[in-house]
C-alpha positions in Angstrom: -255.8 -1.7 187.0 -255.9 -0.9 183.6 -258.1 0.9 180.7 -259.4 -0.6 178.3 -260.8 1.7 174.6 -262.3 -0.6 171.5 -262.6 0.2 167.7 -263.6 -1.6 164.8 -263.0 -0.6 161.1 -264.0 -3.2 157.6 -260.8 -3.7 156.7 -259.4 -3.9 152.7 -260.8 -7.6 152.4 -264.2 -6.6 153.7 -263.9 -8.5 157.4 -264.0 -6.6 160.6 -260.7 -5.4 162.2 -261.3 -4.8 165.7 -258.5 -2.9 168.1 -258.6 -2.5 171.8 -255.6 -0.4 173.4 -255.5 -1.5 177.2 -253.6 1.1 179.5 -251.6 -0.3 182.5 -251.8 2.4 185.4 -249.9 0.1 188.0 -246.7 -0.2 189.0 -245.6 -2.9 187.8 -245.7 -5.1 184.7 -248.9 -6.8 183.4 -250.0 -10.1 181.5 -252.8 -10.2 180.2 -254.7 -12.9 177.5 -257.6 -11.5 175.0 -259.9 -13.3 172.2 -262.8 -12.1 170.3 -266.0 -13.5 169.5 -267.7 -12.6 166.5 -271.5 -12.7 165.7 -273.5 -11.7 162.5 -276.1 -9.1 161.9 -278.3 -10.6 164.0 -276.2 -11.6 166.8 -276.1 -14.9 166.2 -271.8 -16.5 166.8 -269.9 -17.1 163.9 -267.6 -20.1 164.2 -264.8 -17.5 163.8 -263.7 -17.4 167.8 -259.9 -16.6 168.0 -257.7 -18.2 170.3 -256.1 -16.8 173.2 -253.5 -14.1 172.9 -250.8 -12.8 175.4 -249.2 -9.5 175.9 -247.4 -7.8 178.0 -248.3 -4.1 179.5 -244.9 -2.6 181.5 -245.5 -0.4 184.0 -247.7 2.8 183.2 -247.3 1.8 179.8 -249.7 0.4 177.1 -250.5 -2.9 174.5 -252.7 -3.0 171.2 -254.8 -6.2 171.0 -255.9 -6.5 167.2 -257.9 -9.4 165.5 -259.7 -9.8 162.4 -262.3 -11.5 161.8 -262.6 -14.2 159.2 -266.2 -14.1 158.2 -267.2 -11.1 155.2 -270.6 -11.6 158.2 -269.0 -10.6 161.3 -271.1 -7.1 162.3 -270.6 -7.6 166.2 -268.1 -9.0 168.3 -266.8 -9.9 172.3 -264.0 -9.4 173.5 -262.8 -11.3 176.8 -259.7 -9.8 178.4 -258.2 -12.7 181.3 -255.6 -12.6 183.6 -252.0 -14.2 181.9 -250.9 -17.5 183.7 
């Protein structure tokens, strides 16, 4: 099990930075994937989807997941967090 906390900020070149800290409260190591979906103003899905990432939680520990968007348009996003296989 594991928290999971979400910010966004505009970052210097006017795109959305998003970061999501993820908290591993188990015992053991974790992998984990995450991507992002970003949408406009009016929620409609810019063709900016990232691809998958991995990390790696240890034990009671925690991982930063960051992405950028690459549209100036993004003003809403997703993020999916998987299982790592």
């Amino acid at each position: 099990m594991f928290n999971l906390k979400l910010e966004e900020f505009a970052s210097s070149t006017d795109t959305l930075e998003i970061w999501s800290v993820m908290k591993n409260h188990t015992d053991h190591d974790l992998q984990v994937e995450g991507r992002t979906m970003f949408f406009d103003r009016d929620e409609v899905p810019l063709d900016d989807q990232t691809a998958w990432k991995r990390m790696y939680i240890p034990a009671n520990s925690f991982a930063t997941y960051r992405e950028y968007s690459i549209s100036p348009e993004a003003a809403f996003y997703i993020v999916e967090i998987r299982e790592g296989r």
